[in-house]
C-alpha positions as CSV (number, residue, x, y, z in Angstrom):
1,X,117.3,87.8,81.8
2,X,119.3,88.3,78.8
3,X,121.9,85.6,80.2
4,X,118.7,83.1,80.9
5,X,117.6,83.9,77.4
6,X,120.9,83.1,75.7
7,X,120.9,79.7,77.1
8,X,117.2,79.1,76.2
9,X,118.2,80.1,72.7
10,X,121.2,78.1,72.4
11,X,119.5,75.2,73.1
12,X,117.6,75.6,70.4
13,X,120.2,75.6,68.1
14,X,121.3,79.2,68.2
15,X,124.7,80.7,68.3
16,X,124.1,83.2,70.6
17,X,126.8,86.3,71.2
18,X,125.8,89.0,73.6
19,X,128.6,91.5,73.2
20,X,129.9,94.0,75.8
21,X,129.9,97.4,73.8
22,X,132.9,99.6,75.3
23,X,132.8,100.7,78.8
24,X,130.2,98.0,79.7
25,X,130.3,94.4,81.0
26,X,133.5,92.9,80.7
27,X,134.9,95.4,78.1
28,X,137.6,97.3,78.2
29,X,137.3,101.2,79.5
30,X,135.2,103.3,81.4
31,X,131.8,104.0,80.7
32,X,132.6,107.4,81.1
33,X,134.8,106.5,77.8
34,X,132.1,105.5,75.8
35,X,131.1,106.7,72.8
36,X,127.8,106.3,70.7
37,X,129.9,106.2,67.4
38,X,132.4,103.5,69.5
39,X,129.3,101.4,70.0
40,X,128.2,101.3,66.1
41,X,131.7,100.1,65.8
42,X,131.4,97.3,68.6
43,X,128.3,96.5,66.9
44,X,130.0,96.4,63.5
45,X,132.4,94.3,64.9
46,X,130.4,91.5,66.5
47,X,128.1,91.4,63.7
48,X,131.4,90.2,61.5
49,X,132.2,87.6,64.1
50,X,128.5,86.1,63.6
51,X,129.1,86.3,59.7
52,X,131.9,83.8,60.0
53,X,130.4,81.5,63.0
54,X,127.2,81.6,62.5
55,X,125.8,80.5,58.6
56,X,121.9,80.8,58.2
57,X,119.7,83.4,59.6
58,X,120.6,86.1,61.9
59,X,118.8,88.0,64.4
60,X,119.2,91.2,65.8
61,X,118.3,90.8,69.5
62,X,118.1,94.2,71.4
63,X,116.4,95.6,75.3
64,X,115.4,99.1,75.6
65,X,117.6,101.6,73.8
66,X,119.9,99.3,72.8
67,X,117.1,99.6,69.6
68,X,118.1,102.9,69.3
69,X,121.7,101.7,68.4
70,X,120.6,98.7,66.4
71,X,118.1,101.2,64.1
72,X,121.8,103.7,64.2
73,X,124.2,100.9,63.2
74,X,121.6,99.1,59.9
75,X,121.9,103.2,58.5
76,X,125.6,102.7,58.4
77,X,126.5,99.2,57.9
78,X,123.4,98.6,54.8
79,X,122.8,95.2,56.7
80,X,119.2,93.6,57.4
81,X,119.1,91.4,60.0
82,X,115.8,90.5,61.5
83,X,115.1,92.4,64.7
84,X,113.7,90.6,68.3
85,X,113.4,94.2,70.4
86,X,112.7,93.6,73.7
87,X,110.6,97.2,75.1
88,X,112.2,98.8,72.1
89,X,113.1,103.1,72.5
90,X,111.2,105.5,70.1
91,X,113.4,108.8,70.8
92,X,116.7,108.8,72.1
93,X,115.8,112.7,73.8
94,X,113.1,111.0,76.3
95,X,115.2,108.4,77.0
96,X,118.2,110.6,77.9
97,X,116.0,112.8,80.2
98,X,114.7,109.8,81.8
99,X,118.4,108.6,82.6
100,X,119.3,112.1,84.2
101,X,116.5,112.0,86.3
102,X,118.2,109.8,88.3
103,X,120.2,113.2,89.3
104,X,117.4,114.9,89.3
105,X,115.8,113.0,92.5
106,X,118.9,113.0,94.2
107,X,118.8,117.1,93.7
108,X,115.4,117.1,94.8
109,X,116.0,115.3,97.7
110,X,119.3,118.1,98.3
111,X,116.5,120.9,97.7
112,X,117.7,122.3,94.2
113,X,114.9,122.8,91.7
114,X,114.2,120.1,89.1
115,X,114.2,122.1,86.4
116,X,117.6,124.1,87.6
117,X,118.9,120.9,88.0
118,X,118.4,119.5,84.4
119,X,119.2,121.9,82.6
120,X,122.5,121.9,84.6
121,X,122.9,118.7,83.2
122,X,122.4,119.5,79.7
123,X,124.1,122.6,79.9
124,X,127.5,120.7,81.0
125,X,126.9,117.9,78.0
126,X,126.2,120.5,76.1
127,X,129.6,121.9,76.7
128,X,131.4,119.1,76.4
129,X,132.0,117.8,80.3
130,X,131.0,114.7,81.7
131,X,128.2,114.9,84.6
132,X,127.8,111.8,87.1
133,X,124.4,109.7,87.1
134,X,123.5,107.4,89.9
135,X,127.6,106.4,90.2
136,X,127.9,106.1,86.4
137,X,130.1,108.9,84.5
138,X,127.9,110.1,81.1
139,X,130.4,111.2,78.5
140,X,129.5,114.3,76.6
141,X,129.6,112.0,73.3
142,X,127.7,109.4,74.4
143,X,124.8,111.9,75.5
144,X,124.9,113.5,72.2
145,X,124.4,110.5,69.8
146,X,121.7,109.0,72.3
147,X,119.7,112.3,72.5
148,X,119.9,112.8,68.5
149,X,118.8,109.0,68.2
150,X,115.5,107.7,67.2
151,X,113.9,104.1,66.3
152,X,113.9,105.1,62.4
153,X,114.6,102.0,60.3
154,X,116.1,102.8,56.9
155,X,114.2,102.4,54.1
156,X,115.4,99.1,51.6
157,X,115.3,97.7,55.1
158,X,113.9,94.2,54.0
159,X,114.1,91.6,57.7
160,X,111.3,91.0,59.7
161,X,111.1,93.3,63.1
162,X,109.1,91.4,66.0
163,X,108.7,93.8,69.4
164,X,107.8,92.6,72.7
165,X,106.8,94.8,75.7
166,X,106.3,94.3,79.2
167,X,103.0,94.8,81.2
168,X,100.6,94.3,83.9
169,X,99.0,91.7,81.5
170,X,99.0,90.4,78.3
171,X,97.1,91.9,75.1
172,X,97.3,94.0,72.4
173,X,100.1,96.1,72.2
174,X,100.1,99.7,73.4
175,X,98.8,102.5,71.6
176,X,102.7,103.6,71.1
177,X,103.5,100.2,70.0
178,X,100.8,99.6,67.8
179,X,101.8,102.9,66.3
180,X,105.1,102.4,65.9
181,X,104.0,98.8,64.3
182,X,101.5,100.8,62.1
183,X,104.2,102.3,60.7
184,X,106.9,100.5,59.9
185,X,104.0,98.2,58.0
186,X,103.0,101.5,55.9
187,X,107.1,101.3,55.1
188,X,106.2,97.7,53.5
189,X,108.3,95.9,56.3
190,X,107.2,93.0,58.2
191,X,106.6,94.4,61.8
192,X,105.1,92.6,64.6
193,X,104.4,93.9,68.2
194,X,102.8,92.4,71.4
195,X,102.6,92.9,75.2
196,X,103.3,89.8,77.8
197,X,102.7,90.2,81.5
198,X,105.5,90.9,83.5
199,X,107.8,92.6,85.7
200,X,109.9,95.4,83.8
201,X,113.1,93.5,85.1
202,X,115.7,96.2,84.4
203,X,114.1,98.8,87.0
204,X,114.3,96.0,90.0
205,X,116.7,96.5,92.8
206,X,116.8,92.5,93.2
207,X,117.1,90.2,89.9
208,X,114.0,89.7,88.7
209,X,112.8,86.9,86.4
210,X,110.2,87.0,83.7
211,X,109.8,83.4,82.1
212,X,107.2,84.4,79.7
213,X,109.4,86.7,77.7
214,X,111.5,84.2,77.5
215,X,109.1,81.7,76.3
216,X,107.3,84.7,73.7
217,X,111.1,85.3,72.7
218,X,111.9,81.6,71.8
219,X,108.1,81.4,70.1
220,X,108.9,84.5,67.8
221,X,112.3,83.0,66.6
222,X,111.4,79.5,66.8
223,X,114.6,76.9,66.3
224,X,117.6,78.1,64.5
């Protein structure tokens, strides 16, 4: 989805980079080497690629919890891009548990308690060892910055933030959504949120297509 996106977009007009942060994609490392403070840097450092290729406006384009990062990295670097968040994060925590759930089934399915099991987890983060999730190693450091993280855009912040969710159907946003649109207008930013029907893609053992994001995605930003 993200690839089928970028070429919508570039033919558009935009100059489209969708980086590998480290330990991901085609980067170098593990992603049990990965960092969250590594990843502000990777996004630090793609950010002043597009300031010398890419004149004009600039959008920050994020899925998921990769919002988390994007609200992380505009504390630290002072810049305001607009925003395009695809099923944006709210809190870093949830989003984490969710992730070492993944164990959790797989110790459910062994017979070890759920709650045993996850605190386990957290326990072995906590103290600064790696745990395995679903094949992927989670690096202590990488658990910590994620679980502290949430979608809190600094204030000054002065871009335009358009969200996009995923449901059975389209309509009004959800209650969390609307919320978190609510709020970010109270701040005196320019927030937009809606909900398109579709397939929530990354969850999908088979690749899964949602061409209506795609088309709500090239609407929000129109041509470059």
């Amino acid at each position: 989805m993200a690839a089928l996106a970028a070429h919508a977009l570039a033919a558009r007009g935009w100059l489209v980079l969708q980086p590998d942060p480290g330990g991901c994609g085609d980067s170098e490392g593990d992603f049990g080497d990965a960092s969250w403070s590594g990843w502000i840097e990777d996004m630090e450092s793609a950010w002043r690629w597009l300031i010398g290729h890419a004149p004009g406006r600039r959008v920050l384009w994020t899925l998921r919890a990769g919002s988390l990062l994007a609200a992380a990295w505009l504390r630290e670097s002072g810049h305001c891009p607009d925003l395009l968040l695809w099923q944006p994060v709210f809190d870093g925590g949830q989003h984490l548990n969710q992730f070492l759930r993944l164990e959790l089934m797989r110790s459910l399915l062994a017979e070890t308690g759920a709650h045993t099991a996850m605190a386990g987890l957290r326990a072995r983060l906590d103290n600064g060892e790696r745990v395995e999730i679903a094949g992927y190693a989670l690096a202590p450091e990488l658990a910590k910055g994620l679980a502290a993280a949430r979608l809190a855009i600094p204030a000054g912040y002065t871009g335009r933030i358009d969200m996009i969710e995923l449901g059975r159907e389209a309509g009004p946003p959800s209650p969390a959504l609307a919320a978190r649109r609510e709020a970010f207008a109270a701040s005196g930013m320019r927030a937009e949120a809606c909900k398109i029907a579709g397939t929530a893609f990354w969850q999908t053992q088979e690749i899964t297509e949602v061409p209506a994001l795609i088309e709500k995605t090239l609407t929000v930003l129109g041509d470059a």
